[in-house]
GUPA-250437 format. One record per residue (C-alpha): residue in three letters; x, y, z; residue number from 1. Coordinates in steps of 0.2 Angstrom, whole numbers, plus 5000, padded with zeros to 4 digits. Each point is the difference from the previous one (the first is absolute). Last residue first. Example, Ala and Ser with C-alpha at 12.3 -4.5 7.8 and 13.67 -1.06 7.14 Angstrom:
// residues 2
resn, X, Y, Z, resi
SER, 5068, 4995, 5036, 2
ALA, 4994, 4983, 5003, 1
This chain:
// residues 502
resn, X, Y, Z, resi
UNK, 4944, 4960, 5062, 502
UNK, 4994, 4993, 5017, 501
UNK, 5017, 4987, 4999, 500
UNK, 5011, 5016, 5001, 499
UNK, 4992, 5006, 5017, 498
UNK, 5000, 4982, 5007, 497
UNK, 5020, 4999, 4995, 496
UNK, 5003, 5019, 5007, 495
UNK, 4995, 4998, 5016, 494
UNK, 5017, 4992, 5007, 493
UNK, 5009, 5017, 4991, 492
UNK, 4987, 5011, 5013, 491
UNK, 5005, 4990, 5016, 490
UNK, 5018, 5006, 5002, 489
UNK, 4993, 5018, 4997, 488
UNK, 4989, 5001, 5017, 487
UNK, 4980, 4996, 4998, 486
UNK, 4992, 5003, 5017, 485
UNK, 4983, 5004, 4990, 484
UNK, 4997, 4989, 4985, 483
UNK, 5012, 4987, 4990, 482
UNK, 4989, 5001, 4985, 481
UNK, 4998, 5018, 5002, 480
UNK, 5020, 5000, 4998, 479
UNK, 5002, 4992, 4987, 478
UNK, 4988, 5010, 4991, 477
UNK, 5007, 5016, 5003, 476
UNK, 5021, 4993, 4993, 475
UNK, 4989, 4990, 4988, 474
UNK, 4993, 5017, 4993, 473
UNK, 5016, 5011, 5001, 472
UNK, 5009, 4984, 4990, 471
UNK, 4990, 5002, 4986, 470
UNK, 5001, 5017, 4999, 469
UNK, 5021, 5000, 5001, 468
UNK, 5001, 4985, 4989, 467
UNK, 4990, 5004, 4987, 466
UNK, 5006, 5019, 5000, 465
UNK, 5017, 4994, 5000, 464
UNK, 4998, 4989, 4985, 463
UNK, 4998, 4979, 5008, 462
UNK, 5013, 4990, 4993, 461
UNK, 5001, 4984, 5014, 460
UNK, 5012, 5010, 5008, 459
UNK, 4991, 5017, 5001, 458
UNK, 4985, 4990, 5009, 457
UNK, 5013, 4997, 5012, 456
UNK, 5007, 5015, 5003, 455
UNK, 4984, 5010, 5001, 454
UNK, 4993, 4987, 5014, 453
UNK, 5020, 5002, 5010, 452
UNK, 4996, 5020, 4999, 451
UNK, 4984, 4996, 5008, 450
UNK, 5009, 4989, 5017, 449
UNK, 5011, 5014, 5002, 448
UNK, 4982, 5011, 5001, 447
UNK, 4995, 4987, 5015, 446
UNK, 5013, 5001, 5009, 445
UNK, 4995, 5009, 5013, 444
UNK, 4983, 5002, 5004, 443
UNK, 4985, 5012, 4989, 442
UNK, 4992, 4985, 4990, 441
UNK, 4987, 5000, 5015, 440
UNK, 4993, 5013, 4993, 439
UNK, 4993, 4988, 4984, 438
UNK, 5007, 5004, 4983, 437
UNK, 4984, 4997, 4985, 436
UNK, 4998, 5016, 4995, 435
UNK, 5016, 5004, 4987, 434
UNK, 5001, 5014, 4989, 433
UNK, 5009, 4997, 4983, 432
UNK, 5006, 5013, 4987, 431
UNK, 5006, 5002, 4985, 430
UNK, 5009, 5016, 4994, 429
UNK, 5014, 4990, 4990, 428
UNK, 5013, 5000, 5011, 427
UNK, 4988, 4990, 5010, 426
UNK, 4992, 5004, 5017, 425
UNK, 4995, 4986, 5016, 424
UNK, 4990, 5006, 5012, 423
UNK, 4996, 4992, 5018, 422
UNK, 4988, 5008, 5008, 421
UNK, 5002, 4995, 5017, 420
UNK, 5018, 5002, 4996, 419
UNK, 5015, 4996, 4988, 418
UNK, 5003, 5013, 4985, 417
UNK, 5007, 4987, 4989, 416
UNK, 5007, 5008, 4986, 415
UNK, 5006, 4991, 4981, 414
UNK, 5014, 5011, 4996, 413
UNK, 5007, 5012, 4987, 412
UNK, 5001, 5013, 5017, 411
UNK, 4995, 5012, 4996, 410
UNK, 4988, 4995, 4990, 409
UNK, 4995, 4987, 5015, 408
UNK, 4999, 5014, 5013, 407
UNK, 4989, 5011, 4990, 406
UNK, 4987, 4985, 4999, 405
UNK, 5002, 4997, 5019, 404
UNK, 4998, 5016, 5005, 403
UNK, 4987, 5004, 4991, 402
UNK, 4992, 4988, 5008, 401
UNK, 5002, 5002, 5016, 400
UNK, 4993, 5019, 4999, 399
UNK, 5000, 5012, 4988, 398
UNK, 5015, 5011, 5003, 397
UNK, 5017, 4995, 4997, 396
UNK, 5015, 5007, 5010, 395
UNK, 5000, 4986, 5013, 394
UNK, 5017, 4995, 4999, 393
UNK, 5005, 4985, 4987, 392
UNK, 5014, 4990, 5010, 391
UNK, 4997, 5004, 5019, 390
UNK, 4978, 5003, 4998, 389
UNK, 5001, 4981, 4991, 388
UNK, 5009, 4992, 5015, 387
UNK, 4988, 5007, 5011, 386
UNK, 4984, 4999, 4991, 385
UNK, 5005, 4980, 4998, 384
UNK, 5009, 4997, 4984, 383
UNK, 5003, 4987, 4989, 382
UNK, 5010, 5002, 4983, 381
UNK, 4999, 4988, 4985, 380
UNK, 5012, 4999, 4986, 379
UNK, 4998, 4993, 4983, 378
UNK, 5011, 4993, 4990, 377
UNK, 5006, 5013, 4987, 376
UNK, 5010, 5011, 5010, 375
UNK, 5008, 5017, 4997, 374
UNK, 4987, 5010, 5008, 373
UNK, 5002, 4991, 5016, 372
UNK, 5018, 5005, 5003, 371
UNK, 4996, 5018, 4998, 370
UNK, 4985, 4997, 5014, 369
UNK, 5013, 4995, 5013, 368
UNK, 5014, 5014, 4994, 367
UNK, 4984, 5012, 5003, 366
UNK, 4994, 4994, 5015, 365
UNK, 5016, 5005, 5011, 364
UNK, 5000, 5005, 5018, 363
UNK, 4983, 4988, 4999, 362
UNK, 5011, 4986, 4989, 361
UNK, 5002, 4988, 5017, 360
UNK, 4983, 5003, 5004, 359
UNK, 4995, 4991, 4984, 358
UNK, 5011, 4985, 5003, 357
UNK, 4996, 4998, 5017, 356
UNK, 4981, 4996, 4999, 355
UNK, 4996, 4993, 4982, 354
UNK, 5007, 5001, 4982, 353
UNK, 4995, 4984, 4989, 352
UNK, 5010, 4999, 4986, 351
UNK, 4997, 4987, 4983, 350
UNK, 5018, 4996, 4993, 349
UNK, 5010, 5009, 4984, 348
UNK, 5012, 5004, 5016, 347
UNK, 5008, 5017, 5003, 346
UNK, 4984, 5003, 5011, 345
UNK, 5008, 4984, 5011, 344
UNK, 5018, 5010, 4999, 343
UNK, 4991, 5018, 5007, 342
UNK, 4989, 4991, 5015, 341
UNK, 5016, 4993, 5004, 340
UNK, 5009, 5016, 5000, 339
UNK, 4987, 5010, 5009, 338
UNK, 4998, 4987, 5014, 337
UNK, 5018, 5001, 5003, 336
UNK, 5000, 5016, 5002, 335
UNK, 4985, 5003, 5012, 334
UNK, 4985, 4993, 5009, 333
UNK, 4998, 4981, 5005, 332
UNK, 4996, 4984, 4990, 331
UNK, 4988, 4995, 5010, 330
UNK, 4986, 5001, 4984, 329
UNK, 5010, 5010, 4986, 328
UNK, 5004, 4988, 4987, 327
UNK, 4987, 4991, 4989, 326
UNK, 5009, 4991, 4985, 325
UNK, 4992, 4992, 4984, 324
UNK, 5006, 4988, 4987, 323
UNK, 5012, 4988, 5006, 322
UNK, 5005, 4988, 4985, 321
UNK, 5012, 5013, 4995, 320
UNK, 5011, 4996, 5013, 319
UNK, 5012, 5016, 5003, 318
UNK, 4990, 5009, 5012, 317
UNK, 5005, 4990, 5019, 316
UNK, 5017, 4997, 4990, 315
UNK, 5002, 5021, 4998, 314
UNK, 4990, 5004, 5015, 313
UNK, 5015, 5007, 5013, 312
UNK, 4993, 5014, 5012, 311
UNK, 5007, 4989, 5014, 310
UNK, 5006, 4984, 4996, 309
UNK, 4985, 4990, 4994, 308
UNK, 4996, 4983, 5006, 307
UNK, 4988, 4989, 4991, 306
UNK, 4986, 4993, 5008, 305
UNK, 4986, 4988, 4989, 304
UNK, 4984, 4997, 5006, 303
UNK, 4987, 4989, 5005, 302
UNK, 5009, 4999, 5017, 301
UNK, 4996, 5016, 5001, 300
UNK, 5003, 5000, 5022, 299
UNK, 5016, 4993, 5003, 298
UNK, 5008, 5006, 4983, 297
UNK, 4996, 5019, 5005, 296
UNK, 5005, 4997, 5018, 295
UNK, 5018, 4993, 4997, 294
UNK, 5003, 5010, 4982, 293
UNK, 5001, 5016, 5012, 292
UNK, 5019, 5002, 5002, 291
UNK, 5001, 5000, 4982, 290
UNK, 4989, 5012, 4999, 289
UNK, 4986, 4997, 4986, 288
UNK, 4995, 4997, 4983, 287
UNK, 4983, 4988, 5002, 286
UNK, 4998, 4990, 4986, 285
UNK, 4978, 4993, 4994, 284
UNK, 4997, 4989, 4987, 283
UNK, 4984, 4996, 4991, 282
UNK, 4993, 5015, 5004, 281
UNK, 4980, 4995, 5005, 280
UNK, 4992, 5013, 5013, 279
UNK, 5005, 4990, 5012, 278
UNK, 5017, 4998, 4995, 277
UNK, 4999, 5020, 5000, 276
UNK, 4993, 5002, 5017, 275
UNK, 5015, 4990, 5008, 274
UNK, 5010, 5010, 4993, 273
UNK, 4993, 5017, 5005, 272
UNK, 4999, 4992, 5018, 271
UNK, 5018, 4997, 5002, 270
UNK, 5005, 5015, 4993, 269
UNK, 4991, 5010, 5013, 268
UNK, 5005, 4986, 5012, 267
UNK, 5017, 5004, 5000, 266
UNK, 5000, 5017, 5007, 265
UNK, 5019, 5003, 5005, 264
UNK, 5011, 4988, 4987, 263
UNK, 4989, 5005, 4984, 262
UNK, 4993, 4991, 4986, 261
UNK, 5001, 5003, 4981, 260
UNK, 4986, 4990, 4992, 259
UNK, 5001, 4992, 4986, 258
UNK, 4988, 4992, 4990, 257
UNK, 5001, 4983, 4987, 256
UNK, 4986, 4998, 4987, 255
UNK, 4986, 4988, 4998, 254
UNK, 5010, 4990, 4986, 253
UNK, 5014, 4996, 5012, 252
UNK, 4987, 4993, 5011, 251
UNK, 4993, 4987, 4987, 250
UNK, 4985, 5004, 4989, 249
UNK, 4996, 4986, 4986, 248
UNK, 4984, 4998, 5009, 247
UNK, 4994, 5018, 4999, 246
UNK, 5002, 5013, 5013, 245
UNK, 4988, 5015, 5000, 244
UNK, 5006, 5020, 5000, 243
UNK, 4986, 5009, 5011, 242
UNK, 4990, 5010, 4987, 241
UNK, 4995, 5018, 5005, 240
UNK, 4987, 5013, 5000, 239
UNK, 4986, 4988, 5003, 238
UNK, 5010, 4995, 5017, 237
UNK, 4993, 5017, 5008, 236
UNK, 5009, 5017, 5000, 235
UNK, 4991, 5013, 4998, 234
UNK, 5001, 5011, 4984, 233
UNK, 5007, 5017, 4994, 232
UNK, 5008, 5004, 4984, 231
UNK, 4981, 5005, 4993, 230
UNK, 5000, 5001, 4982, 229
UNK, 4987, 5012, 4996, 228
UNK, 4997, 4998, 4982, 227
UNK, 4996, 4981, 5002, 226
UNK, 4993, 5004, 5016, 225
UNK, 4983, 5003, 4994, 224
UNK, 4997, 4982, 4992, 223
UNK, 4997, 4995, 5023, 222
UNK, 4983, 5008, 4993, 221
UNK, 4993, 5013, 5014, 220
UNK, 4982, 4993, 5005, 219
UNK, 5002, 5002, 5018, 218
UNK, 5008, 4986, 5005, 217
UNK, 5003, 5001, 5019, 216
UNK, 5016, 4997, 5009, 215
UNK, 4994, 4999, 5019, 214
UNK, 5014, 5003, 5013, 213
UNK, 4998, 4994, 5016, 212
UNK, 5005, 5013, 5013, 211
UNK, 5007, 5015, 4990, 210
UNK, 5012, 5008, 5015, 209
UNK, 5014, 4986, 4999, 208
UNK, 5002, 5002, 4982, 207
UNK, 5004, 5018, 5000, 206
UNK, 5008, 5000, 5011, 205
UNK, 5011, 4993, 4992, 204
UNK, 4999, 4992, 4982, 203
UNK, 4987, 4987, 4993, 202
UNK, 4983, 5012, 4999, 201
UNK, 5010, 5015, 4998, 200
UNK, 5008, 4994, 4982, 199
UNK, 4983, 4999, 4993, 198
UNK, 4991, 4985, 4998, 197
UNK, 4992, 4997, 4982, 196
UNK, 4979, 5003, 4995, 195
UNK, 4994, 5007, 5016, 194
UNK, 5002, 5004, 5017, 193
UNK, 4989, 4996, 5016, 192
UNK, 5011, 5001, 5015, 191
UNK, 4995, 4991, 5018, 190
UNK, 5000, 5000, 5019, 189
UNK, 5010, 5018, 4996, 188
UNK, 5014, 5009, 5011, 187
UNK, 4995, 5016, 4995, 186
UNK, 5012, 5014, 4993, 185
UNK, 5012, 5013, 5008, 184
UNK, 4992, 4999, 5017, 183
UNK, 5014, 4989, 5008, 182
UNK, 5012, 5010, 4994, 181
UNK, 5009, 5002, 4981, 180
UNK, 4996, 5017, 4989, 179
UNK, 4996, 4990, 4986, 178
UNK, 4999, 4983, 5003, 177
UNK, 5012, 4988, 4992, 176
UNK, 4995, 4987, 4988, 175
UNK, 5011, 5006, 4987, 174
UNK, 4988, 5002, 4984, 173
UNK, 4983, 5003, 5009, 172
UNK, 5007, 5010, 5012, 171
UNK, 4989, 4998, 5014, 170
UNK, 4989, 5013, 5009, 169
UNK, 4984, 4992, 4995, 168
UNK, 5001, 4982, 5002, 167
UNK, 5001, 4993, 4982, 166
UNK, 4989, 4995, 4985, 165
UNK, 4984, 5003, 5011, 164
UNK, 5004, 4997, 5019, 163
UNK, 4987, 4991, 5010, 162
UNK, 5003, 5006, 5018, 161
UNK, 4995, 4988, 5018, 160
UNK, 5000, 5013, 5015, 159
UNK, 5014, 4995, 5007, 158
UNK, 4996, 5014, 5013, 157
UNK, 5019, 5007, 5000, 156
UNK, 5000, 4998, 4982, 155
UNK, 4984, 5008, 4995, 154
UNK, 5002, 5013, 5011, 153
UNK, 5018, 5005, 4996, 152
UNK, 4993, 5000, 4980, 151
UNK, 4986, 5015, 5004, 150
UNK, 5014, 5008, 5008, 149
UNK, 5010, 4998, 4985, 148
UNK, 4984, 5007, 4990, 147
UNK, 4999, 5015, 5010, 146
UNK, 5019, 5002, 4997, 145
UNK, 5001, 4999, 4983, 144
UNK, 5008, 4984, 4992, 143
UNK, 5016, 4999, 4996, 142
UNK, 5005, 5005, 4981, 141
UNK, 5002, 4990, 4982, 140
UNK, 4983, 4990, 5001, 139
UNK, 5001, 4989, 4983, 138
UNK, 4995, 4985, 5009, 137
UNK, 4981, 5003, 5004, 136
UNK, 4994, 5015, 5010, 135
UNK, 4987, 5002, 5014, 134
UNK, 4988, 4983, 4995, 133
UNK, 5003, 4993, 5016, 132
UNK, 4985, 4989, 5007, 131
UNK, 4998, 4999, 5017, 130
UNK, 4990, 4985, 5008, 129
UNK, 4990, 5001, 5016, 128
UNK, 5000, 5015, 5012, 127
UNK, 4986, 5013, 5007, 126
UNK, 5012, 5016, 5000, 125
UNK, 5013, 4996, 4984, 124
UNK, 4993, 5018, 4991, 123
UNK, 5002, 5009, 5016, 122
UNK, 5015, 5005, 4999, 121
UNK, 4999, 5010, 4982, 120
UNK, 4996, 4998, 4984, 119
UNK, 4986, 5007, 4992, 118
UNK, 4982, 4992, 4998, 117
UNK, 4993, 4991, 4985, 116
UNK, 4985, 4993, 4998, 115
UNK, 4992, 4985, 4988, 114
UNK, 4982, 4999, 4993, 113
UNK, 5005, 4988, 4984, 112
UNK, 5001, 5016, 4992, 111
UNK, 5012, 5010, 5011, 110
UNK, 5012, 4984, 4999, 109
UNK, 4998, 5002, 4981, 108
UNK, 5003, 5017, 5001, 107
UNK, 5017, 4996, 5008, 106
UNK, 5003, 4988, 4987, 105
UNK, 4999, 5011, 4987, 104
UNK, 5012, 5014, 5011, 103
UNK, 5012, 4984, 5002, 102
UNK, 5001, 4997, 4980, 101
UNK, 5003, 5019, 4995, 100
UNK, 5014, 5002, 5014, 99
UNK, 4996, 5013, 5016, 98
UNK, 4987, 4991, 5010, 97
UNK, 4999, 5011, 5016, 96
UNK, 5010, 5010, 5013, 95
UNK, 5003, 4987, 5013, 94
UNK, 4988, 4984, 4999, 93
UNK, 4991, 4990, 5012, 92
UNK, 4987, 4987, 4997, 91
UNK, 4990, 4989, 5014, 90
UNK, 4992, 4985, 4992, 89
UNK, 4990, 4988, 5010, 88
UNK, 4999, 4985, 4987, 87
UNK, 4986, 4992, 4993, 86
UNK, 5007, 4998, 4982, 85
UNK, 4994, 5014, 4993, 84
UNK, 5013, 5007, 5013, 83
UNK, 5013, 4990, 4997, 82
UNK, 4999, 5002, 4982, 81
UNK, 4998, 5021, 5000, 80
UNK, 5015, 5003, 5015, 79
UNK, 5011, 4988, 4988, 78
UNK, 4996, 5011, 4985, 77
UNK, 5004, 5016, 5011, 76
UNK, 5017, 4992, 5005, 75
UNK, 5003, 4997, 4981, 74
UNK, 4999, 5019, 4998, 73
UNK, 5010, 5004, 5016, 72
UNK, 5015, 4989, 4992, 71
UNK, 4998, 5010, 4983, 70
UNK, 5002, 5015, 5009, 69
UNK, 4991, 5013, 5012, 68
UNK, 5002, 4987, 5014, 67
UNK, 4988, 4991, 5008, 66
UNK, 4999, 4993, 5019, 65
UNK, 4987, 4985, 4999, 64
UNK, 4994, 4995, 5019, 63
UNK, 4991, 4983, 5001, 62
UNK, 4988, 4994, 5013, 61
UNK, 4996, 4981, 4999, 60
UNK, 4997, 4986, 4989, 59
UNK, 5011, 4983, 5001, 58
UNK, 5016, 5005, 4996, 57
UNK, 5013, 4990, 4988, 56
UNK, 4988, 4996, 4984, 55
UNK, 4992, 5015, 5003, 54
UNK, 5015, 5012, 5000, 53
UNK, 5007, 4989, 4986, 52
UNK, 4985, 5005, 4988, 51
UNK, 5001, 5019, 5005, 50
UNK, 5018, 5001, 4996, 49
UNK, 4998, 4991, 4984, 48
UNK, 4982, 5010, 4995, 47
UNK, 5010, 5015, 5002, 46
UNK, 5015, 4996, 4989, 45
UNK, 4987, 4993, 4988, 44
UNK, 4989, 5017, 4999, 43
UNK, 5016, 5010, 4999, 42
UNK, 5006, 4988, 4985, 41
UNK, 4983, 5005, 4993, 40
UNK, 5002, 5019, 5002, 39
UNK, 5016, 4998, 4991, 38
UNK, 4993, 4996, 4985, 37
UNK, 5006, 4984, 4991, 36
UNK, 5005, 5002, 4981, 35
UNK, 5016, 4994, 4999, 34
UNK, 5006, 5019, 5003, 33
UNK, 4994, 4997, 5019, 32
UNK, 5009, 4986, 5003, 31
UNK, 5013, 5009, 4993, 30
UNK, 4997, 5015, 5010, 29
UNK, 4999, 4987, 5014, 28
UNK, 5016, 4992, 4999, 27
UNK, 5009, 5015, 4998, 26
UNK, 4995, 5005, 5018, 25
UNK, 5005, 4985, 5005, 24
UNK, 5017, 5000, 4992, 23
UNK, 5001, 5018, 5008, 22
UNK, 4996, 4993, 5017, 21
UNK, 5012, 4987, 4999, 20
UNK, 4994, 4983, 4995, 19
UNK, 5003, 4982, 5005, 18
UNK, 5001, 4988, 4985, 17
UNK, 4997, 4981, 5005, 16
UNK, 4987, 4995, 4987, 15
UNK, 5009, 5012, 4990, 14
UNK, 5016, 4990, 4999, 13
UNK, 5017, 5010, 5003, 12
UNK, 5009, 5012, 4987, 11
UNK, 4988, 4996, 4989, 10
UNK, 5007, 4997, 4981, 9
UNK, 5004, 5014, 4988, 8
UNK, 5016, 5005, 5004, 7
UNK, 5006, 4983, 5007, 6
UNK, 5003, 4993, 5014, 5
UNK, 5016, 4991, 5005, 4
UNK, 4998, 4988, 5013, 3
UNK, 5009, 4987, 4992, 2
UNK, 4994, 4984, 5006, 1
């Protein structure tokens, strides 16, 4: 597998396309240009939201705080269903319906013998459900302060809040919430959006605020993003394909890693190893320490351990039977971490660049990224925030993502911005948000055990972005296999059950 995408192919599938807010935006003017009005799409958006309140709630009170935007539009066609429906309906709205589509459904709230009344405190007196129709993704400013009082409420009290697109108050493309604090946006039971996820929905925040999410379909033809082109998607296993042994397979065919251990932290590189002979390399060497050959080869029995004096890689590199390296996992910070990391980018071998070997080049990223460009194999770096702030800075606006995708042209590499919300960027402006990694993923270890996933799917052939997303989802779903108490010594032992459910 390549990788490569071409000029005029999707840049991920569409099925798993998530949208920024201009992509969205775009996505309804050609909806819109294919001959579906816009005031139907609002009627389905509505109808969605109103649809899942009743399939989730029995009847009660509900409370629908409008915007003058699109999002107060479709709160007024959620107001008009529940309340034909039987409802108790209570409708609040600031300064009035202020787009073509929400003033029409205004007067259709009128119609069906609906009130409004103005914001304010009172507006959540007599409890049961809240609806927030305030703004929808495109917000670019904090809220106001009536209506972050109005949000403080509804958090302290818990008062269960159905969000339409997302939780007003959040950034629709970075997931943050404008103006931060507690009453920057609502912490939601649920969100209602529609046609694609945006990029709030899976990153934090963002993610944590929206409840259960609810993509709905709307009527917007997935044909549309042909001309959009989304670069963003979330990362499941029908983004990927797991290289598959055949019969005529032997463990010479299924690759040979390396991993470059160190004397101090040896069980960094003593997890990554194990994960990528779990994952399926063939063959597995460990390069350390002479002095530390005793515990690598006491414990990886499955593995080969070859001394290396000092900073020395030339025999570790020379075979050309090994075809991937990760070095960085123990391996200390400094000099001699610099010149190894130099002598295995030299290599036509795959490169896995974790931990150590990135903090190594912070005093110097250019030299680092320098040595990137002139590679052909491909070379995959893993950074936690930490790690990521030292070697790129924080100079980019736009959030998590961003960052990631700047990082990667920068840096001509595959990134892996580890966290809750794992992304992985492309040179090539794709992008890859990760939902499925449990809290309990946050104990040592377990990110050495990630870079030995990548490694190993590298070895068996794998393109970086294959093996980088590909091993970002097992990396999650090994660990929600193991559940709560996980540490990273279990999460390589999981791997077999995970593998056998795809």
């Amino acid at each position: 597998m390549s990788g490569i995408v071409s000029a005029d192919s999707p840049l991920v599938p569409p099925e798993l396309a998530v949208l920024s807010v201009a992509e969205m935006y775009a996505a309804d003017h050609a909806a819109a240009a294919a001959g579906i009005p816009s005031l139907v799409l609002m009627e389905a958006a509505g109808a969605a939201v109103a649809r899942a309140i009743m399939v989730r709630w029995s009847r009660q009170a509900v409370t629908i705080l409008c915007g003058p935007g699109n999002n107060g539009g479709d709160g007024y066609v959620v107001a008009r269903l529940l309340h034909e429906a039987g409802w108790p309906v209570r409708l609040a709205c600031g300064t009035g319906a202020g787009q073509s589509d929400a003033i029409a459904n205004a007067q259709r709230w009128r119609e069906a013998g609906g009130e409004s009344i103005a914001i304010g405190p009172h507006v959540l007196d007599g409890g049961g459900l809240v609806v927030d129709a305030l703004f929808g993704a495109g917000l670019s400013r904090p809220l106001t302060p009536e209506i972050r009082t109005l949000v403080s409420r509804i958090n302290q009290q818990r008062i269960a809040c159905i969000a339409i697109d997302v939780p007003s108050g959040v950034s629709g493309d970075t997931g943050e919430v404008l103006g931060g604090g507690d009453d920057g946006a609502p912490r939601c039971a649920m969100t209602v959006t529609f046609f694609r996820p945006k990029s709030a929905h899976l990153l934090y925040p963002g993610r944590a605020l929206c409840g259960e999410l609810i993509v709905a379909d709307i009527g917007i033809p997935a044909s549309v993003l042909g001309g959009i082109r989304p670069a963003t998607c979330r990362n499941t296993p029908a983004l990927w394909h797991l290289p598959e042994p055949g019969w005529a397979d032997h463990k010479y065919t299924r690759g040979h890693g390396i991993v470059i251990g160190g004397s101090a932290m040896t069980g960094a590189a003593r997890l990554a190893a194990r994960a990528a002979r779990r994952v399926g390399a063939g063959l597995l060497t460990l390069a350390v320490p002479p002095d530390s050959v005793p515990i690598y080869a006491g414990s990886e029995v499955g593995a080969f351990v070859e001394p290396r004096p000092g900073d020395d890689l030339k025999n570790v590199l020379s075979d050309p039977r090994r075809n991937c390296v990760l070095i960085g996992p123990g391996c200390g910070v400094g000099v001699e971490t610099r010149r190894m990391v130099t002598a295995c980018l030299a290599t036509e071998k795959a490169v896995v660049l974790d931990a150590d070997a990135l903090t190594s080049f912070a005093q110097a990223p250019r030299e680092l990224f320098e040595a990137v460009a002139s590679r052909r194999a491909a070379t995959v770096m893993t950074p936690h925030g930490g790690e990521f702030s030292r070697l790129f800075g924080a100079d980019v606006t736009g959030g998590k993502l961003a960052h990631a995708r700047a990082a990667a042209a920068r840096a001509g590499a595959v990134i892996v911005y580890k966290g809750a919300d794992t992304v992985v960027a492309a040179p090539d402006g794709r992008a890859a948000i990760a939902a499925n990694g449990p809290p309990w993923l946050a104990t040592g270890g377990s990110g050495d055990v990630l870079a030995g996933l990548v490694l190993g799917l590298l070895a068996q052939g794998c393109d970086g972005w294959t093996a980088a997303t590909a091993g970002v989802w097992l990396h999650g779903a090994a660990a929600i296999a193991v559940g709560r108490g996980l540490i990273a010594e279990d999460l390589p032992e999981a791997l077999p059950k995970v593998l056998q459910g795809l």
